[in-house]
N, C-alpha and C positions, 0 to 999 in steps of 0.2 A: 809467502804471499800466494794466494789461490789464484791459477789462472782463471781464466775469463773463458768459455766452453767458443768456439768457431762456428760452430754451427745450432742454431738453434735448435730443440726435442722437436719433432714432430706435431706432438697436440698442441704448441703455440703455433705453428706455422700454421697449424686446421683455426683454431681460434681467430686469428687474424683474418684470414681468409672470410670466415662467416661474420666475422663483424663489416668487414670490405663490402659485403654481399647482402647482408640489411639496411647497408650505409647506399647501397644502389637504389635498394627496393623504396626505402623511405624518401628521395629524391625523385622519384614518380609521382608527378602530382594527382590526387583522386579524380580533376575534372580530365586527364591524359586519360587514364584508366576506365574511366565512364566512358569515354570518347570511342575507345576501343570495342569496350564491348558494345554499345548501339553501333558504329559498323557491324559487326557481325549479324545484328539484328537487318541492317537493311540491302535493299538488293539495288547493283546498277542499274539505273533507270533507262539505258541506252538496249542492251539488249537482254534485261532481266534471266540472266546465267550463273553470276557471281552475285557473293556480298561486295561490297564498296570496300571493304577489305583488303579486299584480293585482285577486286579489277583493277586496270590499270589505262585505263580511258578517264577523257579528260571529267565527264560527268561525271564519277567516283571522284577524282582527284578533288573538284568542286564540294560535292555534297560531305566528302569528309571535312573540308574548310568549314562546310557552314555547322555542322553538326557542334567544332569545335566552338563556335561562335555562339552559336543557339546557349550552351550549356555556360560558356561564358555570362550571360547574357542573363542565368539563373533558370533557367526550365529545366525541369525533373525531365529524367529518362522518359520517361512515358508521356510529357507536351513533346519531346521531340519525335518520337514515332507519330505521336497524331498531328504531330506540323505536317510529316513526311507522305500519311497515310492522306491528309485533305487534301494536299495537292499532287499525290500520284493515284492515290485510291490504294488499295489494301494488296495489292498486288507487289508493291515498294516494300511490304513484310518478307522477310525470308523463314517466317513462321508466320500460317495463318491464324487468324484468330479462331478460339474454341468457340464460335458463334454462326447460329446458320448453319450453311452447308459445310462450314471448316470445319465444324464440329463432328461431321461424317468420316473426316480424315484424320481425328482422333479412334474411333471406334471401332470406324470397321474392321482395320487390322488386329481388336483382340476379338470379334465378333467371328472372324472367319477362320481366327485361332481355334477359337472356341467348336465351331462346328467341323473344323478337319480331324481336332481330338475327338470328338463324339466319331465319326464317320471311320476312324480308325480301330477304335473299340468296339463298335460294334462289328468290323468287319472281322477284327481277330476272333471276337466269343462268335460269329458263325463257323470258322473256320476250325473254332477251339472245340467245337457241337458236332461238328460235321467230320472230327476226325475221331472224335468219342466212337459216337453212332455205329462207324462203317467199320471197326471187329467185331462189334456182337454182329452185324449181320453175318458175314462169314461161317459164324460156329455152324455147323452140320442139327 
């Protein structure tokens, strides 16, 4: 009669583990996970420093309640930013919108990229001209 092994192989120990570990993941409800990420999207209205997230004053604590509630309730991600935005104004974003002057704060940092690489190259090929140049003057 064949004994019975004591210890289980390793790759069933991994296999059980990753099924353990889907069996988590799928037990997170999508409105928890919705929930999560618009925190992140919005800021504490107490002293606009953090997302609601992270802060840990009593207006985050609230506006995380009601976010859950909102979405409860059936409003897509984006009624509940524009709930958040009509009643703090767009400053309640922790990302502006690409509109108006937020739109500046997309651009300008590849706009200033843009002109320190120009301002670099041109300053090597002077540099690159000016080191040319100055042997032949030299020659006798």
């Amino acid at each position: 009669m064949a004994s019975l092994p004591t210890r289980f192989p390793p790759c069933v120990c991994f296999a059980a583990l990753l099924l353990a570990a889907a069996g988590v993941a799928a037990e997170t409800p999508p409105l928890e996970s919705r929930a999560r990420l618009l925190e992140r999207k919005l800021m504490a209205p107490c002293c606009f420093t953090q997302t609601i997230d992270q802060h840990e004053s009593e207006a985050a604590r609230t506006m995380r309640a009601e976010v859950r509630q909102l979405l409860a309730q059936g409003l897509t991600d984006e009624q509940v930013l524009d709930y958040y935005v009509e009643r703090q104004g767009p400053r309640i974003l922790a990302v502006p919108p690409a509109q108006g002057f937020g739109r500046l704060l997309y651009w300008v940092p590849s706009m200033l990229t843009g002109v320190l690489l120009v301002a670099v190259c041109l300053l090597l090929r002077s540099w690159y001209r000016r080191g040319r140049a100055t042997p032949a003057a030299r020659l006798p």
